[in-house]
C-alpha atoms as one frame of an Amber mdcrd trajectory, in Angstrom:
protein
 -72.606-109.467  74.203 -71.325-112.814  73.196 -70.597-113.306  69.899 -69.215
-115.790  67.867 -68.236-115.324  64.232 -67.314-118.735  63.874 -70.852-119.617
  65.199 -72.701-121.486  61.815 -75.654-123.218  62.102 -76.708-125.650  58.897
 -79.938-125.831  57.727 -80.403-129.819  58.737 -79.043-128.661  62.061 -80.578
-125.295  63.045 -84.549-126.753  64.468 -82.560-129.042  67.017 -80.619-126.375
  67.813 -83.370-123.654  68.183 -85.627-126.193  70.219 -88.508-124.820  71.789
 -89.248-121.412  71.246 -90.989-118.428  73.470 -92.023-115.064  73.057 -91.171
-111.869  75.053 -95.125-110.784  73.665 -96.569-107.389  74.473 -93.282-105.607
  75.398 -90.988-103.959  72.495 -93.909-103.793  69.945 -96.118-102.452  72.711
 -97.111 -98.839  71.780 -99.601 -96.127  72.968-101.123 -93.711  70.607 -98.156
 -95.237  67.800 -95.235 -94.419  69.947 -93.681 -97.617  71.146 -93.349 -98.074
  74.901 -92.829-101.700  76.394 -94.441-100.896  79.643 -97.955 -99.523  78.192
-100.114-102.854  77.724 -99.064-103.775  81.381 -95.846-105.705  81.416 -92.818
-104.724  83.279 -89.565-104.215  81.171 -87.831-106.944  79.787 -85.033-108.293
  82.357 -82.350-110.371  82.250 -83.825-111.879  84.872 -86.855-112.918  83.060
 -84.824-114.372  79.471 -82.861-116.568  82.828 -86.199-117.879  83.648 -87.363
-119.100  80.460 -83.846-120.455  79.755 -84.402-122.243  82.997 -87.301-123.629
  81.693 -85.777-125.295  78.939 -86.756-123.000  75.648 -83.665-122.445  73.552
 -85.049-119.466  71.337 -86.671-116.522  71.968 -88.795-114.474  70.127 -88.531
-110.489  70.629 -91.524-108.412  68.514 -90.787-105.001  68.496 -92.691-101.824
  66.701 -90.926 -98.726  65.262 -94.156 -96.547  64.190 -93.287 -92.795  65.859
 -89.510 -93.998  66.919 -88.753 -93.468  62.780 -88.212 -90.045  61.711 -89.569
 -89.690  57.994 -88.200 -86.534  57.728 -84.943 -87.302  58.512 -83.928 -90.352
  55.700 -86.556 -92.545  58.050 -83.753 -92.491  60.743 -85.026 -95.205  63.964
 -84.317 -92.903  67.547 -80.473 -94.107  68.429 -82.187 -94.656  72.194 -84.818
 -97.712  71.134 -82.351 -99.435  69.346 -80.081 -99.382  71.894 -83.062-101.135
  74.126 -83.985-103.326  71.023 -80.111-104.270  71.653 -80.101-104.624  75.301
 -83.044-107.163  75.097 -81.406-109.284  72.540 -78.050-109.294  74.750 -80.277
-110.519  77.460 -80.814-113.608  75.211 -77.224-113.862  74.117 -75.583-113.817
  77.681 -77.609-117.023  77.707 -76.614-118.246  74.418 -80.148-118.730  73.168
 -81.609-117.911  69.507 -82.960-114.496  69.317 -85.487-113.235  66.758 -86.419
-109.573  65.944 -88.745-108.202  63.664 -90.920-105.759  62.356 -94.212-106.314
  64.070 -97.101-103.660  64.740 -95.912-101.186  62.359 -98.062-103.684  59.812
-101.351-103.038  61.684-104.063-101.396  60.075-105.260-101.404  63.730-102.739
 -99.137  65.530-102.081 -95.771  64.984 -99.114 -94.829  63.002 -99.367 -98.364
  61.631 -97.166 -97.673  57.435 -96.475-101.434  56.536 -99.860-102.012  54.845
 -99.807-103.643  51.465-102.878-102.075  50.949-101.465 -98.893  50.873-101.768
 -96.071  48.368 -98.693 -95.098  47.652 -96.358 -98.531  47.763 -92.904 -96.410
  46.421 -92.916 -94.578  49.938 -93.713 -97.668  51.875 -91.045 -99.762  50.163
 -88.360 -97.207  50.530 -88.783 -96.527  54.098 -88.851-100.748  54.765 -85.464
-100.714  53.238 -84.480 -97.771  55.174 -85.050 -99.235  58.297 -84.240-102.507
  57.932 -80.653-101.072  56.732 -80.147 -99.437  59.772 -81.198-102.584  62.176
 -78.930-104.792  59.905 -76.027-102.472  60.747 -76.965-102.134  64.154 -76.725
-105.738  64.214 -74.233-106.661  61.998 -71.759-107.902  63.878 -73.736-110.251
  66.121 -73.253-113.756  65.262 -76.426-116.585  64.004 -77.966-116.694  66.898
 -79.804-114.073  66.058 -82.433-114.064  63.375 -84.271-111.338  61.594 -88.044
-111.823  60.713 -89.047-109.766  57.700 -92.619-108.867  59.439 -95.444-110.003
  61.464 -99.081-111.018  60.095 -99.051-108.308  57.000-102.459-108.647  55.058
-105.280-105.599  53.841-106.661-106.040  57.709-109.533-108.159  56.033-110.242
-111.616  56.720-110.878-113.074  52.878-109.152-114.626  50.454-105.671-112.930
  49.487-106.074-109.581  47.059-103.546-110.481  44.527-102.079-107.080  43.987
-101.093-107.302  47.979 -99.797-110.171  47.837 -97.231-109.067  45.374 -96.032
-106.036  47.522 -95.747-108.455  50.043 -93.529-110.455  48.260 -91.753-107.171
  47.464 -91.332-106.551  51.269 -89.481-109.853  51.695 -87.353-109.005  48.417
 -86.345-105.763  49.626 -86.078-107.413  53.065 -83.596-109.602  52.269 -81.226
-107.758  49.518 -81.090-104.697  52.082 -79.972-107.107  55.136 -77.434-108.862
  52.995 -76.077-105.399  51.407 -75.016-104.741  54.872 -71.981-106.750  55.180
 -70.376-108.401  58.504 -72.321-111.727  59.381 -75.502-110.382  57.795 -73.911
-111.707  54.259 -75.136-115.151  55.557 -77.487-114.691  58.713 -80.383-116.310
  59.064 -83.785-114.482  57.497 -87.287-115.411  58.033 -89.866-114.814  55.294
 -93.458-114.623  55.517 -96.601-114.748  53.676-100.155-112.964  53.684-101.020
-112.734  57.622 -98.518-115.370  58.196-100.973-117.704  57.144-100.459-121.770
  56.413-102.913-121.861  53.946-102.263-118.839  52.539 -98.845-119.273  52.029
 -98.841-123.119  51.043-101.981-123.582  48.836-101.379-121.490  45.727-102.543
-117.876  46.230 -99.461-115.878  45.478 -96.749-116.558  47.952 -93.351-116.403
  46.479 -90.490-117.752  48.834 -87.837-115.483  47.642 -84.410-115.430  46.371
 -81.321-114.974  48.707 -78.769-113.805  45.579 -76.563-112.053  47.900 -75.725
-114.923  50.442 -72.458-115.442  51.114 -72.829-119.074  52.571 -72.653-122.269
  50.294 -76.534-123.251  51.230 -79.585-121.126  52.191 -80.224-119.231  54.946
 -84.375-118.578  54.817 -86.896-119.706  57.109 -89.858-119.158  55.880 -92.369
-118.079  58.807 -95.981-118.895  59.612 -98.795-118.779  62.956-100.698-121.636
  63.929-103.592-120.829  65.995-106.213-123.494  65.093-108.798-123.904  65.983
-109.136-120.324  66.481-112.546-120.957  68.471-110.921-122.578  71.191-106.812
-120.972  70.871-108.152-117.336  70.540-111.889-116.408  70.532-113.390-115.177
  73.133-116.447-114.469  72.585-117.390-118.029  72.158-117.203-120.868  75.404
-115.253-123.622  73.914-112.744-124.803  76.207-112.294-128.421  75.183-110.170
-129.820  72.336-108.954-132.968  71.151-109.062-136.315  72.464-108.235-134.915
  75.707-111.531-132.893  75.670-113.638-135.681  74.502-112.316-137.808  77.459
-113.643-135.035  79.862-116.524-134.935  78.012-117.044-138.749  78.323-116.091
-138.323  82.118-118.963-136.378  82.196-117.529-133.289  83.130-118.695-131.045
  80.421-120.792-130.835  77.892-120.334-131.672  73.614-121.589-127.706  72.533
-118.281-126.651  74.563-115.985-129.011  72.573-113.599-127.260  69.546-115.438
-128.757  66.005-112.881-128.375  63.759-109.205-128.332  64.275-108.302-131.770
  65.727-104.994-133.691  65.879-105.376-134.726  62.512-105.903-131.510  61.212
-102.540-130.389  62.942-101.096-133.244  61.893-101.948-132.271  57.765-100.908
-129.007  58.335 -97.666-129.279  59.722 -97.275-132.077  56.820 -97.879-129.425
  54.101 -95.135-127.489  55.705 -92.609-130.452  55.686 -93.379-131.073  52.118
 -93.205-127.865  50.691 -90.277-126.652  52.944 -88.359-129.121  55.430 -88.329
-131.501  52.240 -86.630-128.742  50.050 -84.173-128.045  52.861 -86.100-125.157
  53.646 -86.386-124.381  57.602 -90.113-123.620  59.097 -90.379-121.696  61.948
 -94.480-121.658  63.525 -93.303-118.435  65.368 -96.792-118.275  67.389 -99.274
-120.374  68.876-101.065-120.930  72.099-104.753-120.923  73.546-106.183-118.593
  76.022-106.772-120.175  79.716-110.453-120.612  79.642-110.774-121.809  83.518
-113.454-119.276  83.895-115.515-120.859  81.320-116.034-124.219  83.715-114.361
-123.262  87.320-115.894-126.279  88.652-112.807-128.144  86.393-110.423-125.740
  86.022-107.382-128.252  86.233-108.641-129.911  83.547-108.875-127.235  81.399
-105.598-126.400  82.115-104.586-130.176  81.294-106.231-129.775  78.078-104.329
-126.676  77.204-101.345-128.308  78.296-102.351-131.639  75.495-103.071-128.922
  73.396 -99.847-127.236  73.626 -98.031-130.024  73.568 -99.421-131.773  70.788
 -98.856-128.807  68.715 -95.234-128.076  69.685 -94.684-132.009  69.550 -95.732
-132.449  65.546 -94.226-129.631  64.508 -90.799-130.826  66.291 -91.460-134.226
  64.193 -91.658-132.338  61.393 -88.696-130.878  61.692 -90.264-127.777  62.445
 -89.526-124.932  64.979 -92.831-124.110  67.382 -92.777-120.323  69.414 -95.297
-120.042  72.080 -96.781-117.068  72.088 -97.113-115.445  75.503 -98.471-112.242
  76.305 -97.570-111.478  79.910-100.992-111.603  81.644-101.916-114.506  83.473
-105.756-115.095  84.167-108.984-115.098  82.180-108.077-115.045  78.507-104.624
-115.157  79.189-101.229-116.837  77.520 -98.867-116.434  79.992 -96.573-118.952
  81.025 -94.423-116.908  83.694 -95.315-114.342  86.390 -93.092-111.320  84.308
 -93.110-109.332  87.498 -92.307-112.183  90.181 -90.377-113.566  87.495 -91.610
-117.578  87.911 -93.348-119.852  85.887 -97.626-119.991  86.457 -97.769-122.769
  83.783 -95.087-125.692  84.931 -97.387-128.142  82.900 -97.739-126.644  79.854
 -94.197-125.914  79.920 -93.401-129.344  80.635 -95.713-130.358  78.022 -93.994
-127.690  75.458 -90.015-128.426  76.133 -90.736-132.502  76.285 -92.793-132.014
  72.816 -90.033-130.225  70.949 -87.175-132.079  72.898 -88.613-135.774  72.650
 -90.197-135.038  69.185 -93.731-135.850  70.970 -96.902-134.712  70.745 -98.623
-136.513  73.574 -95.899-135.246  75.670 -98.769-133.213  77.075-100.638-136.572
  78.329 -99.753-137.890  81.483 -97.168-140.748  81.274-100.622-143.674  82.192
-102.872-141.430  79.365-100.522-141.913  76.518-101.706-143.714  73.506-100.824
-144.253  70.022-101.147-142.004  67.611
């Protein structure tokens, strides 16, 4: 493990440093039945090999999800198994012997969807659920404790009642609580956790829902040691959702990239995204500079991505794939103008439906042009870096 204790990164400073951002998806918060096991949705193990490969690539952060559910012993003071944090550890070395940003968090154990799933602000009895949060989020702290900034803890990962509708206020407030008792447990620990970097988030790790007035609180950091703050407040961007996630529905085309192909006559209007354009990106990433960035607040969007949705026209497939790639890039681009940190989120399979960028078992890249399209976005501040150098136009 490298580590640092000199290392400081300043809030003006930190979404240069971080750069573009990827995410080892569908490995530690992979579980079967509630018992976590990185190897059960399909992926191989995390490698060293594979963190080498996206540092390769050019991404300076990655992003590790990983689920606790059955490894926490409630009868035993909530105690995590000694073995799966010593693999949680092992991962986030990989990223260190690279000298990359690492962040870890607590991901499906907020799923009303998987078994064993406790992190619900929904829940009945909120004294239970709040004690065992602090519980284990003191014993990763002190696991961690001595590892230097480049590593980041997230408080959680897309917490909400598991119903799509506006917020319930009474959750909201609990999850509020979380990132309370989230941060005041981390910073109790001592070592560099007195001033590491924390990411807060709001209901479902929502834009809207955490910009626009329906109950977020960006908390209080009382117990940092450094002489500025050291929260990021967290959020997903997966807009449109009909063409970055759904699919159920055949829209494959987005953007002014997609209208081109459809004025190429290549496809047809019913398969283009209606909602959820560049200037909707644009006004969303905005809103985050405003109410954050501006306030010396860092932002990190710590997923987005669409699906590859070749099979929806194979007779173009590479220009779907050059529309994901615009897509991509535009997103990762405006956030980087904003002063914003973008995290692609990949989940290992390549294919129909897929986000992969990399081949996890042959351990290369499947996606060199969204890639391209992602590290020249963040590094160039550019969101047509994912036009071809004759397409570009103003914007």
């Amino acid at each position: 493990m490298k580590n640092d204790n000199d290392f400081r990164v300043a809030a003006d400073e930190i979404a240069d440093k971080m750069g573009a951002g990827w995410n080892y998806g569908n490995t530690l918060e992979a579980n079967r039945g509630g018992t976590p096991d990185e190897t059960v949705w399909g992926n191989p193990r995390a490698s060293q090999a594979m963190v080498d490969a996206v540092a390769d690539a050019g991404f300076g952060t990655i992003r590790i999800p990983v689920s606790f559910l059955s490894k926490i012993d409630d009868s035993c003071g909530y105690k995590i198994e000694q073995e799966w944090l010593d693999r949680i550890a092992e991962v986030v070395d990989y990223c260190y012997n690279r000298e990359l940003f690492v962040i870890i968090n607590i991901h499906g154990d907020g799923y009303h969807t998987i078994k064993g799933g406790w992190l619900l602000c929904d829940g009945s009895d909120q004294t239970y659920i709040k004690e065992k949060y602090a519980a284990v989020w003191r014993q990763i702290a002190l696991r961690f404790a001595d590892y230097d900034e480049h590593l980041i803890f997230e408080s959680m990962n897309e917490v909400f009642d598991g119903i799509y509708h506006t917020p319930v206020a009474e959750y909201y407030e609990n999850i509020n609580d979380y990132n309370r008792i989230f941060i005041d447990t981390v910073r109790s620990t001592g070592g560099n956790n007195t001033h590491r970097w924390l990411m807060a988030a709001g209901w479902n790790t929502d834009i809207n829902y955490t910009c626009d007035g329906y109950g977020f609180r960006f908390p209080e950091d009382k117990l940092c040691t450094c002489g500025e703050g050291r929260l990021i407040l967290s959020v997903h961007c997966y807009d449109p959702w009909d063409y970055c996630g759904e699919e159920e529905k055949t829209i494959f085309l987005w953007g002014e990239k997609g209208q081109e192909i459809i004025e190429l006559e290549l496809a047809d209007r019913r398969y283009m995204a209606d909602w959820g354009d560049e200037e909707h990106i644009r006004a969303q990433f905005a809103k985050l500079k405003k109410d954050y960035i501006d306030r010396g607040i860092p932002v990190v969007i710590g997923e987005f991505g669409c699906i590859d949705r070749a099979v929806c026209a194979p007779h173009i497939p590479d220009r779907i794939t050059e529309n994901r790639a615009y897509y991509d890039g535009f997103v990762a681009g405006t956030a980087a103008l904003n002063g914003i940190v973008p995290v692609y989120w990949d989940n290992g399979f390549n294919g129909k439906f897929g986000l992969a960028l990399f081949d996890r078992r042959a351990v290369k890249a499947t996606q060199p042009e969204i890639i391209e399209a992602i590290i020249n976005g963040v590094r160039n501040k550019d969101p047509m870096a994912g036009r071809r150098p004759d397409e570009k136009k103003c914007i």
